[in-house]
C-alpha positions as CSV (number, residue, x, y, z in Angstrom):
1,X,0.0,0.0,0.0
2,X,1.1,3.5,-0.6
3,X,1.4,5.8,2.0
4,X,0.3,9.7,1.9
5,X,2.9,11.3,0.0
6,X,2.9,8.8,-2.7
7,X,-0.5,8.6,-3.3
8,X,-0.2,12.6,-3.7
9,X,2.7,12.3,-6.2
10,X,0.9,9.7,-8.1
11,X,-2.1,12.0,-8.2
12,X,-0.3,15.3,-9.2
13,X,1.5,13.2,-12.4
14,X,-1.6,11.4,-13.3
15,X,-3.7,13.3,-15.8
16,X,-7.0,12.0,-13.8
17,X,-6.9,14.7,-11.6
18,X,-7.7,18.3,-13.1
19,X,-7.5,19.9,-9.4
20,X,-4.0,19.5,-8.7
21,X,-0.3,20.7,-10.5
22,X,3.0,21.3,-10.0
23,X,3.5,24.7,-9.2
24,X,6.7,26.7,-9.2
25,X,8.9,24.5,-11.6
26,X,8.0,21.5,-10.1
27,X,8.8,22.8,-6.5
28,X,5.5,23.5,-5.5
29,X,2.1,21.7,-4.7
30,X,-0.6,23.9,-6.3
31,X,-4.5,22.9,-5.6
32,X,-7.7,24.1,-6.6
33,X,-9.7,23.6,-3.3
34,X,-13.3,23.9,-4.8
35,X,-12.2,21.3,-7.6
36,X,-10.3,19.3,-5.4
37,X,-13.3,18.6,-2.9
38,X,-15.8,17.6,-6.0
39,X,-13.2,15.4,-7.7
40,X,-10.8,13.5,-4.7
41,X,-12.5,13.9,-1.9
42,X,-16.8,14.3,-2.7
43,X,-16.3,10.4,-4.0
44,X,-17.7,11.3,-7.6
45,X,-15.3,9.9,-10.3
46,X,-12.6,8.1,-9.9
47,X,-12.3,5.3,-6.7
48,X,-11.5,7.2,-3.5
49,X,-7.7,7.7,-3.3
50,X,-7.6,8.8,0.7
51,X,-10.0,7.9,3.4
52,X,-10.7,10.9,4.5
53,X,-14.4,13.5,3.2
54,X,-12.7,16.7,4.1
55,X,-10.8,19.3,3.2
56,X,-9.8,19.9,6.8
57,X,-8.5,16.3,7.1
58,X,-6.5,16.6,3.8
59,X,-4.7,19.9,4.9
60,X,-3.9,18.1,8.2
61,X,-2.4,15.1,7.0
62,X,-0.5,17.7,4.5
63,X,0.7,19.3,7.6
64,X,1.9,16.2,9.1
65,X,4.1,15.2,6.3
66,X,5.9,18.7,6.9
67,X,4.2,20.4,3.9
68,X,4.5,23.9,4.7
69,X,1.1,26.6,3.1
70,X,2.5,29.6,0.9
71,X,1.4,32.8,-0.3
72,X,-0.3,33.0,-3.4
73,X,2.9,35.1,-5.1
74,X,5.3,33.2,-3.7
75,X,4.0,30.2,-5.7
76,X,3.6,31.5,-9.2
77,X,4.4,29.4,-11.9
78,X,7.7,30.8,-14.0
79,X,6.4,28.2,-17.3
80,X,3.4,29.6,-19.1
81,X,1.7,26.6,-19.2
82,X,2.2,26.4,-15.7
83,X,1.1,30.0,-15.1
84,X,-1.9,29.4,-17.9
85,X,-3.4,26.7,-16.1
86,X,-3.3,28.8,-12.7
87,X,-5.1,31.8,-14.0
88,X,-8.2,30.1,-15.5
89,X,-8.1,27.5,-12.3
90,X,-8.3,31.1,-10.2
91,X,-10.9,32.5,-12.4
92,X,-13.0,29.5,-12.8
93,X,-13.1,28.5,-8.8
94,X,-11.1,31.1,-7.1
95,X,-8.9,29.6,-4.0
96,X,-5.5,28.3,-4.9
97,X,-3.7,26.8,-2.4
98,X,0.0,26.3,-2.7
99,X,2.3,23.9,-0.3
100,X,5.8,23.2,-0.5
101,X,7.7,20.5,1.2
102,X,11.8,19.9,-0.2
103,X,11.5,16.3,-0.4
104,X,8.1,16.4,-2.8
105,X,9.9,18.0,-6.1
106,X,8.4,16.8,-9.5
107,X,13.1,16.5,-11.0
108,X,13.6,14.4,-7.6
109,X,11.2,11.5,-7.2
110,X,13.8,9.8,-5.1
111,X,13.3,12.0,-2.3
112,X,9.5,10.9,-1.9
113,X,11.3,8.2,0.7
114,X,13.0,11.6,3.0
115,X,8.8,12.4,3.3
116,X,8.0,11.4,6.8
117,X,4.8,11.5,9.1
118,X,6.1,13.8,11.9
């Protein structure tokens, strides 16, 4: 079984999930909260990826894999395409969230192991 981080990194490379990106170059988590509760966690679509039915539950177990929140500037894309996708995610829903934690990097899939429950 795959445990939290994994699961996440598997979600943000799979094109099955609209609500999440790479954000920042890679560096960064970015996630459409609006679209994110419809698609992973309201149990429409795809099989349920995490136990948990809220948002609050997802943040938390974000927080306890030392994913730190941050600002909305400091996670703008650099990549159009990157930058492109954020605008009309903000325009169509509004809230982007962006988390960043140094061992979940999209170059450095190795250091998905370093990501530990605190």
């Amino acid at each position: 079984a795959l445990y939290f981080p994994q699961k996440l990194w598997k979600m943000v490379e799979s094109d099955r999930f609209q609500s999440l990106w790479w954000s920042d170059g890679g560096k960064c988590l970015a996630i459409n909260e609006e679209l994110f509760k419809e698609e992973v966690l309201g149990g429409a679509g795809p099989p349920r990826v995490f136990a948990m039915k809220t948002m609050k539950s997802f943040l938390w177990q974000l927080n306890l894999y030392g994913f730190t929140k941050l600002q909305r500037d400091c996670g703008r894309s650099a990549s159009l395409p990157e930058f492109l996708a954020e605008e009309a995610a903000a325009s169509a829903h509004g809230q982007i969230l962006y988390y960043f934690n140094p061992s979940f990097n999209r170059d450095h899939p190795h250091l998905l192991q370093k990501c530990k429950r605190r």
